[in-house]
PALUM-351371 format. One record per atom (N, C-alpha, C): chain; x negated, y, z; atom name. Coordinates in Angstrom, 1 decimal. Atoms other than C-alpha are relative to their C-alpha. Example, Ala and Ser with C-alpha at 12.3 -4.5 7.8 and 13.67 -1.06 7.14 Angstrom:
% PALUM-351371
   chain        x        y        z   atom
       A     -0.9     -1.2      0.0      N
       A    -12.3     -4.5      7.8     CA
       A     -0.9      1.2      0.0      C
       A      0.9     -1.1      0.0      N
       A    -13.7     -1.1      7.1     CA
       A      0.8      1.1      0.8      C
//
This chain:
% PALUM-351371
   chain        x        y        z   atom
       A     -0.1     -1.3      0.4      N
       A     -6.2    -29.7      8.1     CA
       A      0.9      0.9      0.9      C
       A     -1.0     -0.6     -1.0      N
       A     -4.8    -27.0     10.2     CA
       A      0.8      0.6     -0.9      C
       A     -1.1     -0.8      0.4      N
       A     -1.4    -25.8     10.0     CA
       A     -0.1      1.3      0.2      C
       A     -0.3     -1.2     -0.2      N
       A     -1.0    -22.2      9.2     CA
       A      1.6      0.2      0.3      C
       A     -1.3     -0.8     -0.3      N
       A      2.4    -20.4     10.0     CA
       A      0.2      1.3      0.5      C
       A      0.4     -1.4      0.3      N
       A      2.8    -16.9      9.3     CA
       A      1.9      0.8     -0.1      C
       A     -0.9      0.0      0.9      N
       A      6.6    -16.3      9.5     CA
       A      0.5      1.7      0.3      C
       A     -0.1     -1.6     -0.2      N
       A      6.6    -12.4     10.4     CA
       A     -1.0      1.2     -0.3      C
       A      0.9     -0.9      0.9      N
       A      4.2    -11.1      8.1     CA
       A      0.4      1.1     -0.5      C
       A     -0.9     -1.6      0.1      N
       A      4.4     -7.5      7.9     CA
       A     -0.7      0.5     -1.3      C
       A      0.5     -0.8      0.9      N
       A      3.0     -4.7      5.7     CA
       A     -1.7      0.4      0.6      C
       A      1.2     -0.1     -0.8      N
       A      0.5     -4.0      7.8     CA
       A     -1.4     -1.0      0.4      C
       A      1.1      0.9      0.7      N
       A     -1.4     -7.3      7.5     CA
       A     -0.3     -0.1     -0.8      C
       A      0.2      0.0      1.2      N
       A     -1.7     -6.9      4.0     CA
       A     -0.9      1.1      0.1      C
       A      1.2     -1.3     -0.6      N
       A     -3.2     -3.4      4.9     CA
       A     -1.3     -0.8      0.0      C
       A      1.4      0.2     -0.3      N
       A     -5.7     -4.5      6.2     CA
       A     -0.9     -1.3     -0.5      C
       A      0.6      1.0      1.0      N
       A     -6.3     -8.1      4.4     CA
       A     -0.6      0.6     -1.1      C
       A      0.6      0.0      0.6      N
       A     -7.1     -5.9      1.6     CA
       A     -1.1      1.2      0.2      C
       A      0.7     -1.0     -0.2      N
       A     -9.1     -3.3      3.1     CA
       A     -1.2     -1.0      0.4      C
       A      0.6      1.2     -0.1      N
       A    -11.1     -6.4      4.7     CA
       A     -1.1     -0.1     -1.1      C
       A      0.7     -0.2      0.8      N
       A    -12.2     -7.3      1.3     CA
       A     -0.7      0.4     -0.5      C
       A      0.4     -0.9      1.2      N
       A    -12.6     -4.3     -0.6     CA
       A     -1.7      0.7      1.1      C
       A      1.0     -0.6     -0.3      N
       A    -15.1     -3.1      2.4     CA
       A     -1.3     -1.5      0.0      C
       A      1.9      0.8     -0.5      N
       A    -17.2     -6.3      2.5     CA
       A     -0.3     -0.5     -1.6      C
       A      1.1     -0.2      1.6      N
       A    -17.8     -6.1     -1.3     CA
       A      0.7     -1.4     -1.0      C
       A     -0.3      1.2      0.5      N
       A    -18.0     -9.1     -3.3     CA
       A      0.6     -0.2     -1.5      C
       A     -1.1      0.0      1.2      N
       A    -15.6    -10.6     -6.1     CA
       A      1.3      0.7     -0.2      C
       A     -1.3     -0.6      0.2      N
       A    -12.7     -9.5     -5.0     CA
       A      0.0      2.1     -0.2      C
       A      0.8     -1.6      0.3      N
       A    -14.2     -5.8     -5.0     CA
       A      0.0      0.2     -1.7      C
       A      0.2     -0.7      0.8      N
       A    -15.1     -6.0     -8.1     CA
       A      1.1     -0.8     -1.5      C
       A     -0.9      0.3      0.7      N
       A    -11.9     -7.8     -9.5     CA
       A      1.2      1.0     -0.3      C
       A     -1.2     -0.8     -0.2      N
       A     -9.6     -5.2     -7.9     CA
       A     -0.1      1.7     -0.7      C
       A      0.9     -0.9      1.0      N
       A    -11.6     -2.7     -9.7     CA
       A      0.9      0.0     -1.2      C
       A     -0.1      0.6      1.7      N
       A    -10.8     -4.2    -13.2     CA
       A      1.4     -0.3      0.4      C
       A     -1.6     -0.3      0.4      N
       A     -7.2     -4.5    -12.5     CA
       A      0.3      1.1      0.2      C
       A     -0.4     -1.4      0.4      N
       A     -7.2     -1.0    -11.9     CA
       A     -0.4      0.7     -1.3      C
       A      0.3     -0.3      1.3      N
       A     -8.9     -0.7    -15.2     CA
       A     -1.4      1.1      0.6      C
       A      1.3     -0.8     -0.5      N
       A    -12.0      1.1    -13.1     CA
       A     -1.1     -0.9     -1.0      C
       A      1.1      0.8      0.4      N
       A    -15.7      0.3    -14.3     CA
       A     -0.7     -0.5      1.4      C
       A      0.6      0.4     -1.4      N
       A    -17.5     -1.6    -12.0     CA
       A     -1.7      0.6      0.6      C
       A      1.7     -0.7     -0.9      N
       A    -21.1     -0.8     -9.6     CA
       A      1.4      1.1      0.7      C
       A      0.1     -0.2     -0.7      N
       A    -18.6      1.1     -8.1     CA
       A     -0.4      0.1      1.3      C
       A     -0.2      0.3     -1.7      N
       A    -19.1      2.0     -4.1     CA
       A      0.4      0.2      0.6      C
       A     -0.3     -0.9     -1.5      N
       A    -17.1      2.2     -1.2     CA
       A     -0.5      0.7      0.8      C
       A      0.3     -1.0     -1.1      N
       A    -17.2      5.1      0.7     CA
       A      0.5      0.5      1.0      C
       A     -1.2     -0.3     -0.8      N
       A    -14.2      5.5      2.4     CA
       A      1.1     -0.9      0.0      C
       A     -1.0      0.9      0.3      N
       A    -11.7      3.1      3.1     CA
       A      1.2      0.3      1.6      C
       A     -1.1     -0.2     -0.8      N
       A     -8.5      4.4      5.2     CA
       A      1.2     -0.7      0.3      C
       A     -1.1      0.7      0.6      N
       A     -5.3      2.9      6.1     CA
       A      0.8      1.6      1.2      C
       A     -1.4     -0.9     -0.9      N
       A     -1.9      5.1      7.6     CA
       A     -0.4      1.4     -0.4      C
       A      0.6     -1.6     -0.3      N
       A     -3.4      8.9      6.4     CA
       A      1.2      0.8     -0.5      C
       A     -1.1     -1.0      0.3      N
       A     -0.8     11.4      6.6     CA
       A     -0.9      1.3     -0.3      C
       A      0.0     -1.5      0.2      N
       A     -0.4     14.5      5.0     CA
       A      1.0      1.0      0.2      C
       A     -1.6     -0.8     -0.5      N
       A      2.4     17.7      4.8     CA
       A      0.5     -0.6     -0.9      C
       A     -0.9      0.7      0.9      N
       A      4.0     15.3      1.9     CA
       A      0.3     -1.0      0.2      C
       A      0.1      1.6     -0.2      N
       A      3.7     12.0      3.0     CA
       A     -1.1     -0.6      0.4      C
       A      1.2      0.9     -0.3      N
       A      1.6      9.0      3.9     CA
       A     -0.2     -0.9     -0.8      C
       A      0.5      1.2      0.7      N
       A     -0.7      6.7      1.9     CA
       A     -0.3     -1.1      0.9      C
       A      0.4      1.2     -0.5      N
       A     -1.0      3.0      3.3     CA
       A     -1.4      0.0     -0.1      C
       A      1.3      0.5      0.5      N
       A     -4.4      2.7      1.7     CA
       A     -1.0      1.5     -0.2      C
       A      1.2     -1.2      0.7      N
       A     -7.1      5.9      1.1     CA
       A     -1.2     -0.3     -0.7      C
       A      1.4      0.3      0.2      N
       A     -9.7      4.9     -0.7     CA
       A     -0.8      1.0     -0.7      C
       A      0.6     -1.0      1.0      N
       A    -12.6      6.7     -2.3     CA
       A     -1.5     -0.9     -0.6      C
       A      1.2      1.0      0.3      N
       A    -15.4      5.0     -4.3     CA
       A     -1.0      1.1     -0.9      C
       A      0.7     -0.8      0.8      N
       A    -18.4      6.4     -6.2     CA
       A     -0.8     -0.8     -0.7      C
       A     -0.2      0.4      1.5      N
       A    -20.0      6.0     -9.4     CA
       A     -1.2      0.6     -0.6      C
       A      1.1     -0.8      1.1      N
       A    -23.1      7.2    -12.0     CA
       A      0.9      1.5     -0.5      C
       A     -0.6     -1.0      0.9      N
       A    -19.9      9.4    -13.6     CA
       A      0.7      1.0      1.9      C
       A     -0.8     -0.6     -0.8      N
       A    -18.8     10.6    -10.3     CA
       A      0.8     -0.8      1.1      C
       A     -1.0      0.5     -1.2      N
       A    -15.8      9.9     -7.2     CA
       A      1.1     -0.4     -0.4      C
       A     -1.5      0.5      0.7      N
       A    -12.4      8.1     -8.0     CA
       A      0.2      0.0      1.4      C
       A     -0.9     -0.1     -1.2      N
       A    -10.0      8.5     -5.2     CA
       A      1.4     -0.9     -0.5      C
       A     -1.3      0.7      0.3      N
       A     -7.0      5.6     -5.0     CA
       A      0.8     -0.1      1.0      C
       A     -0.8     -0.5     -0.7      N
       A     -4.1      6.0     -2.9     CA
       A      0.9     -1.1      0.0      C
       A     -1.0      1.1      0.4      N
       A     -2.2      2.7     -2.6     CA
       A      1.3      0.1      1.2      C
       A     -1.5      0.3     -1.1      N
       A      1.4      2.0     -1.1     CA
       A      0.4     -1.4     -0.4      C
       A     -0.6      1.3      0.3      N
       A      2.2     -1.4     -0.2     CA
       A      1.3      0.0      0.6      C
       A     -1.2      0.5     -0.2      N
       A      5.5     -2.9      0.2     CA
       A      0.0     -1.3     -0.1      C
       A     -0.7      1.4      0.0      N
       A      7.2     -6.0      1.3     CA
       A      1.3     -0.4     -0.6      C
       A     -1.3     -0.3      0.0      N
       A     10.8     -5.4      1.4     CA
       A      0.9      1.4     -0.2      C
       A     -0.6     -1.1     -0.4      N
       A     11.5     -1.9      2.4     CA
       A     -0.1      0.8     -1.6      C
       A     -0.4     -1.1      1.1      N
       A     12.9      0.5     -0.1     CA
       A     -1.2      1.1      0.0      C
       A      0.9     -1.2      0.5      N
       A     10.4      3.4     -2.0     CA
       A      1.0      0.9      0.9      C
       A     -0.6     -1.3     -0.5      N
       A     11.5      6.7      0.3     CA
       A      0.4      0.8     -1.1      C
       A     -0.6     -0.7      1.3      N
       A     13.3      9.4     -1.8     CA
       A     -1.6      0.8      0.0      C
       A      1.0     -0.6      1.4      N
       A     10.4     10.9     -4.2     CA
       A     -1.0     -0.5      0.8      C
       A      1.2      0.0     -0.9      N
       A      7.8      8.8     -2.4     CA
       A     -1.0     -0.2     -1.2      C
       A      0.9      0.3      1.1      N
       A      6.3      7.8     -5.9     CA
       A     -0.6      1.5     -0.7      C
       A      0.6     -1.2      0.5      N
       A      6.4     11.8     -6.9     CA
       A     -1.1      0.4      1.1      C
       A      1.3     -0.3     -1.0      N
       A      4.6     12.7     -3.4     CA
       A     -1.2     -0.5     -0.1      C
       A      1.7      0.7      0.6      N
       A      2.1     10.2     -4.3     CA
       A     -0.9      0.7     -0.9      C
       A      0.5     -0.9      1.3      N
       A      1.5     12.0     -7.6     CA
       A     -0.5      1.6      0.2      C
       A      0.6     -1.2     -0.2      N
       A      1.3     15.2     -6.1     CA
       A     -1.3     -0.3      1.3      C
       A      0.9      0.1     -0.4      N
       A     -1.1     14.5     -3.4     CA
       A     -1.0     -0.6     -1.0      C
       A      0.5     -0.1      0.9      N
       A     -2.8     12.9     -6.2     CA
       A     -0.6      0.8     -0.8      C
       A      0.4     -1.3      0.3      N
       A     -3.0     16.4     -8.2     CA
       A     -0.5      0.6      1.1      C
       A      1.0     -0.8     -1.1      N
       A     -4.1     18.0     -5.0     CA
       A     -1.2     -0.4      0.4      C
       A      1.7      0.8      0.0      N
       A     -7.0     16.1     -4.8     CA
       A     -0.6      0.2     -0.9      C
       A      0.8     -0.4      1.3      N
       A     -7.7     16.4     -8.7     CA
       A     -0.6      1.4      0.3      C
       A      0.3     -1.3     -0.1      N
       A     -7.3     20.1     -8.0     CA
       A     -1.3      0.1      1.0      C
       A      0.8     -0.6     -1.0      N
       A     -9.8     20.4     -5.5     CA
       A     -1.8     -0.1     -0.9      C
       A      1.1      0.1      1.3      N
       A    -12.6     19.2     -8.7     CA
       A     -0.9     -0.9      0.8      C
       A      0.8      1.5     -0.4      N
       A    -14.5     16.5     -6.2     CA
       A      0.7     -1.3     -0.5      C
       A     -0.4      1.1      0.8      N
       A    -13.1     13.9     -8.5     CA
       A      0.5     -0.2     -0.9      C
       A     -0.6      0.6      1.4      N
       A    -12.7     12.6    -11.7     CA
       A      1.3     -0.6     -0.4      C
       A     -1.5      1.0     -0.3      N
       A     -9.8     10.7    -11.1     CA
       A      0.4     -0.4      1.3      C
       A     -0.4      0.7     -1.3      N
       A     -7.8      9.9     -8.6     CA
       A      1.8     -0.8     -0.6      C
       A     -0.7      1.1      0.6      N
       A     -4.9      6.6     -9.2     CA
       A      1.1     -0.5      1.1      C
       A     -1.2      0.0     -1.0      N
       A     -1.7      6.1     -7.4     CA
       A      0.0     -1.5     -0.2      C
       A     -0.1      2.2     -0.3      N
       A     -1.2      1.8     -6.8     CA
       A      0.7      0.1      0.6      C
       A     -0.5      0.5     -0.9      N
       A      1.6      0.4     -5.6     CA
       A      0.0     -1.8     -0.3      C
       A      0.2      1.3     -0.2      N
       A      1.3     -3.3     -4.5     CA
       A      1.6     -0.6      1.2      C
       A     -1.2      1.0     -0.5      N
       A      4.4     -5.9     -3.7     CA
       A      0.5     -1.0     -0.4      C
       A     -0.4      1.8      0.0      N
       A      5.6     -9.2     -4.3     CA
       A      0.7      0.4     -2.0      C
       A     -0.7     -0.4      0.9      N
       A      7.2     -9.2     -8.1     CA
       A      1.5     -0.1      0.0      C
       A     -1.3     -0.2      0.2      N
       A     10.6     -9.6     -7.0     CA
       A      0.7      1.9      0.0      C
       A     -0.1     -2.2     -0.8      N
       A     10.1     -5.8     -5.3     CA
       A      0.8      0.4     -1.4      C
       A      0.0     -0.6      0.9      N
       A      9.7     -4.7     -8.9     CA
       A      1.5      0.2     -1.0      C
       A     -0.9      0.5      0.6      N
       A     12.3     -6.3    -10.9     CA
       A     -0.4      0.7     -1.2      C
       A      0.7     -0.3      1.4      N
       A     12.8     -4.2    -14.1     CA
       A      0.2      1.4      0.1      C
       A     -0.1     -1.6      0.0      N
       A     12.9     -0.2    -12.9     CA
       A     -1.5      0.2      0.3      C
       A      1.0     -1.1     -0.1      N
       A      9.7      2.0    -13.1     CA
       A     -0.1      0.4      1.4      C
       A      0.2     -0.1     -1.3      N
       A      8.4      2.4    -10.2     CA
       A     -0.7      2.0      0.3      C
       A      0.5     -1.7     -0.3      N
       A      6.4      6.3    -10.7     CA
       A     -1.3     -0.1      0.5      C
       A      1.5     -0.3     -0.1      N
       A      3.0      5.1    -10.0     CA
       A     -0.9     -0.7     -0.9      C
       A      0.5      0.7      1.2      N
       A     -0.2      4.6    -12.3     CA
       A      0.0     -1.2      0.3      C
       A      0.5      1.1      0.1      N
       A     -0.8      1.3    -11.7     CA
       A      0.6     -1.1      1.3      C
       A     -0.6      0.8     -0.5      N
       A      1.6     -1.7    -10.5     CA
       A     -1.3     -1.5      0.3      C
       A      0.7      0.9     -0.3      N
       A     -0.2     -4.6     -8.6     CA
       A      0.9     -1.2      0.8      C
       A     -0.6      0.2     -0.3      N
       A      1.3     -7.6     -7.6     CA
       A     -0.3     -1.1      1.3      C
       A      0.8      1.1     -1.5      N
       A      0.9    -10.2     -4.0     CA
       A     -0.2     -1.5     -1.2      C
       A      0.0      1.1      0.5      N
       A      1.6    -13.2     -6.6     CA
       A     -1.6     -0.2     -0.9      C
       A      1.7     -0.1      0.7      N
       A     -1.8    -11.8     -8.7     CA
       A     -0.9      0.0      0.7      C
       A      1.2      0.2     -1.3      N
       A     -3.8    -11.4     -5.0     CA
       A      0.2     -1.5      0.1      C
       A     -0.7      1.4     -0.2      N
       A     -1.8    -14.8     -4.6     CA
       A     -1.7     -1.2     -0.5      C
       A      0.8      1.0      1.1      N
       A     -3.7    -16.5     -7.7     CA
       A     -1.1      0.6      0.2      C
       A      1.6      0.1      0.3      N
       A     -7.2    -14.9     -7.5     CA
       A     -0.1     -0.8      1.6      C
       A      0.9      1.2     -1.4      N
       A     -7.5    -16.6     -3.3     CA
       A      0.2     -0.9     -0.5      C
       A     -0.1      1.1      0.4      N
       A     -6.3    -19.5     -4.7     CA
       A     -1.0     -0.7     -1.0      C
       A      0.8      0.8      0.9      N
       A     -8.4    -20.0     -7.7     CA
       A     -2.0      0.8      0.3      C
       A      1.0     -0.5     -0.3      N
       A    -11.5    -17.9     -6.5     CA
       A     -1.0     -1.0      0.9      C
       A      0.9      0.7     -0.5      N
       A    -14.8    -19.9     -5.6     CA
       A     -1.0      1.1      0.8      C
       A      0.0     -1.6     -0.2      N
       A    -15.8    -17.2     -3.7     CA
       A     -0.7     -0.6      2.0      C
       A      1.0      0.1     -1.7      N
       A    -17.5    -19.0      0.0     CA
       A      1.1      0.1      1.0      C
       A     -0.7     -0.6     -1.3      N
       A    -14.6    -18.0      2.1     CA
       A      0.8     -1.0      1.2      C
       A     -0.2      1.2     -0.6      N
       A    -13.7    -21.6      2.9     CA
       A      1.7      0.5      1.2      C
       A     -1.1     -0.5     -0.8      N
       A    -10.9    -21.5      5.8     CA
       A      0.4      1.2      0.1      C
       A     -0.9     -1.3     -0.2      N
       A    -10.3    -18.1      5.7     CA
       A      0.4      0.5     -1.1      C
       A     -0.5     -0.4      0.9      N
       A     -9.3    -17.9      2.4     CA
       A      1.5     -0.7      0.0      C
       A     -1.6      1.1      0.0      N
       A     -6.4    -20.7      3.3     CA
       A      0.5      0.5      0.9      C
       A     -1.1     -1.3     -0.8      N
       A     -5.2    -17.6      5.9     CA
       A      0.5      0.5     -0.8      C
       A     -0.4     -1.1      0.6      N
       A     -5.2    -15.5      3.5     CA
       A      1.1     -0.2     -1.2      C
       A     -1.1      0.4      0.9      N
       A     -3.4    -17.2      0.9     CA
       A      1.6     -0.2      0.9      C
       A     -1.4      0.2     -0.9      N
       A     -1.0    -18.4      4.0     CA
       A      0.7      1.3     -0.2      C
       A     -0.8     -1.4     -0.2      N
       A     -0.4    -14.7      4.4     CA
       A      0.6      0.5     -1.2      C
       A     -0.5     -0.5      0.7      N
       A      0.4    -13.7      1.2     CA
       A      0.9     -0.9     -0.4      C
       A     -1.3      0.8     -0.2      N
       A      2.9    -16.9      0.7     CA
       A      1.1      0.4      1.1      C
       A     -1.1     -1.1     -0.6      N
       A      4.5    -15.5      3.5     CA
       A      0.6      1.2     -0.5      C
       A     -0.5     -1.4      0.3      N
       A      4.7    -12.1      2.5     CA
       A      0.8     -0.4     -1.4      C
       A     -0.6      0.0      1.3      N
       A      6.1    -13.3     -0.9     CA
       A      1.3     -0.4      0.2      C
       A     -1.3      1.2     -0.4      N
       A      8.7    -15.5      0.8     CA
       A      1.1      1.0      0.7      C
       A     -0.5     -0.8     -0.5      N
       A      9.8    -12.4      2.9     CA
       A      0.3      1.2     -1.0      C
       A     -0.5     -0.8      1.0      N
       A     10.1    -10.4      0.0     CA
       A      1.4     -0.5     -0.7      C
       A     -0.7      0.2      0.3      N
       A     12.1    -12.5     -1.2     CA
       A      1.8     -0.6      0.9      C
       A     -0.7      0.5     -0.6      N
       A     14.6    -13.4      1.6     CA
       A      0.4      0.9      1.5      C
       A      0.0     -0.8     -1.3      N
       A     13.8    -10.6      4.4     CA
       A      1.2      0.9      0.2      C
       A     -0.7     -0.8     -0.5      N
       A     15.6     -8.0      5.9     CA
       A      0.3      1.3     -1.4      C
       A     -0.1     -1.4      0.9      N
       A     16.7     -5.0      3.4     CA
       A      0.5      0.9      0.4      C
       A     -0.5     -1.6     -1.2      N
       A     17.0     -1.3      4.7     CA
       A      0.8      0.7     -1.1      C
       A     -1.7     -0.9      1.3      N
       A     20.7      0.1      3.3     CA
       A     -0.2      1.6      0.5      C
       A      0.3     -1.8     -0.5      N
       A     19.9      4.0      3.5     CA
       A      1.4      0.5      0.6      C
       A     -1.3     -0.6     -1.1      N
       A     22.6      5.6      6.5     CA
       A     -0.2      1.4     -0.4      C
       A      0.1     -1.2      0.7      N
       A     22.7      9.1      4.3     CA
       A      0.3      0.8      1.6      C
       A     -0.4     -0.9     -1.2      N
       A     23.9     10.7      7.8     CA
       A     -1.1     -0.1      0.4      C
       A      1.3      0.7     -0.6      N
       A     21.2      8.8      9.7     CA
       A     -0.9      0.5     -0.2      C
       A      1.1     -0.7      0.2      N
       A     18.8      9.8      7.9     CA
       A     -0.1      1.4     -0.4      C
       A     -0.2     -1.9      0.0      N
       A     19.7     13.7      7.5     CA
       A      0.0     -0.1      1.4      C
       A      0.2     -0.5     -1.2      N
       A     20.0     14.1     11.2     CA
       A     -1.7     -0.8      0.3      C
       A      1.7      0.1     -0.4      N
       A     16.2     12.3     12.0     CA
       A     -0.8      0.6     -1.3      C
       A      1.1     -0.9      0.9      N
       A     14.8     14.6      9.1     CA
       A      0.6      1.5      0.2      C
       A     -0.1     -1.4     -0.6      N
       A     16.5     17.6     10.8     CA
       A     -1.0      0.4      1.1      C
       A      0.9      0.3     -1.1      N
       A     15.1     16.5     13.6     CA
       A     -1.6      0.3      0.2      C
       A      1.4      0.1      0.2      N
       A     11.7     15.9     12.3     CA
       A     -0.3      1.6     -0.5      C
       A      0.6     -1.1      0.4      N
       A     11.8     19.3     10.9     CA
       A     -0.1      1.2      1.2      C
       A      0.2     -0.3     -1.2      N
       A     12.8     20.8     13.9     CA
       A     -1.4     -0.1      0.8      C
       A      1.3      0.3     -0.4      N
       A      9.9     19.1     15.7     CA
       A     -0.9      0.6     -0.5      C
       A      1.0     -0.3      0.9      N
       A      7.5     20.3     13.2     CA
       A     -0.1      1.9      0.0      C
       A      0.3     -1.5     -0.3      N
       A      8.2     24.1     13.8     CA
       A      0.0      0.1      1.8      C
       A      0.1     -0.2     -1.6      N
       A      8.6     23.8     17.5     CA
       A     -0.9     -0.7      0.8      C
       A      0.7      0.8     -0.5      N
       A      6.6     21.3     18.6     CA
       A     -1.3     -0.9     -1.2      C
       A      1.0      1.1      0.3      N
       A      4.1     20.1     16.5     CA
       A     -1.3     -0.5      0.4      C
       A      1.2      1.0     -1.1      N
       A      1.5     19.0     18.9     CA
       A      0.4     -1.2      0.4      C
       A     -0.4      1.7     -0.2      N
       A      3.7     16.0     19.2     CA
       A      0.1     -0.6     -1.1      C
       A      0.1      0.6      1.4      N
       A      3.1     15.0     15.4     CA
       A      0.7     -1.3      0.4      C
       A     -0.9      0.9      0.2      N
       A      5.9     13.1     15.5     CA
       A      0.2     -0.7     -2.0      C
       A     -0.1      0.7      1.2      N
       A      5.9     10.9     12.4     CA
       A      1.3      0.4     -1.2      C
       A     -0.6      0.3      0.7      N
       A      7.8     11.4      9.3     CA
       A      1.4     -1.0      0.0      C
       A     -1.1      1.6      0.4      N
       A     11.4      9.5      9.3     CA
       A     -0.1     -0.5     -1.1      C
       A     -0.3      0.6      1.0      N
       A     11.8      7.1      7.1     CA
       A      1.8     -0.1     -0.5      C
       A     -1.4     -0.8      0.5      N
       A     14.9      7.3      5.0     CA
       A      1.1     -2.0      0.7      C
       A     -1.0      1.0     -0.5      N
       A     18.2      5.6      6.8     CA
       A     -0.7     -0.7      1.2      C
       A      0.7      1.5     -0.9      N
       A     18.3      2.3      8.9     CA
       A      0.7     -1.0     -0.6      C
       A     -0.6      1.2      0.6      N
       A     19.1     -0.9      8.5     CA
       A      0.8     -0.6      0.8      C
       A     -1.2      0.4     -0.6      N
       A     22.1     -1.8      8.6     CA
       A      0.6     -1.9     -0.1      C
       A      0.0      1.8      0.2      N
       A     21.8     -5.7      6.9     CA
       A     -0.7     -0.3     -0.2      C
       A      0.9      0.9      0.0      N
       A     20.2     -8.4      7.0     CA
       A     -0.7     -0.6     -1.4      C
       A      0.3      0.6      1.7      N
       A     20.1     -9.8      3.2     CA
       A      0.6      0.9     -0.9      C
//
């Protein structure tokens, strides 16, 4: 049996591990559905990852359709790294701005991360999802995917293990006010260099 070893599993292979799925259909499609409490026959129609707006960015864009209509879901995953300040309200309002626009029924904020992430504070979006619940459906899912489902579980044992032991980013309140001066600057003088959004602080420890 081959050895996997996975020991710098980011956020960004999870991205796309579940983007993977959800575009090539299947069980896991229409499991991840029903923990969102959706009905199923959904269809994908759009499946984004990284989409920035003037509020923020969603990890995940998705848009599905339906007999009743379009559902629009908007996920943010996490390993380690701290929620940004009001990144769960920005969710919610891009969220409203989307309702607002009347091409959709609904539209559903998700965030997805290991359950230590969570602990016991409210997180601010509809619907909490966890790597230990992706965890258990590769593991017990009969589902054809033979060795690449023993990646995929590799990777999400990783990611759980790094949640639990990784790096943690201590927010530098200075730090991060001068690169969001910055960024605002840029943004009225230069914005043809769409310079990215700072993220809040840096990291200053390790555990």
């Amino acid at each position: 049996m081959t050895l996997i070893s996975l020991p710098d599993t980011c956020e960004r292979d999870i991205d796309l591990l579940l983007l993977e799925e959800l575009v090539a259909g299947g069980e896991f499609h229409t499991w991840f559905l029903g923990r969102l409490g959706m009905e199923q026959g959904l269809r994908l129609l759009e499946a984004r990852r990284s989409v920035k707006t003037e509020n923020g960015e969603s990890d995940l864009d998705l848009l599905f359709e339906g007999e009743m209509g379009q559902v629009r879901i908007l996920v943010e995953n996490k390993i380690d790294a701290p929620l940004q300040p009001l990144q769960p309200e920005r969710y919610a309002q891009r969220a409203s701005q989307y309702v607002n626009t009347g091409l959709y029924r609904r539209v559903i904020t998700v965030v997805v991360a290991p359950r230590i992430y969570f602990g016991e504070r409210p997180t601010g979006f509809d619907v909490q999802v966890l790597y230990e619940e992706l965890l258990d459906w590769f593991e017990q899912a009969d589902n054809g995917l033979d060795n690449r489902r023993r990646y995929k579980i590799a990777l999400f044992r990783s990611a759980i293990e790094r949640g639990r032991s990784g790096w943690k980013l201590v927010p530098d309140e200075r730090v991060g006010a001068f690169w969001r001066s910055y960024w605002e600057l840029a943004e009225r003088v230069g914005s043809e260099l769409s310079m990215p959004m700072p993220k809040q602080g840096i990291p200053r420890q390790s555990h």
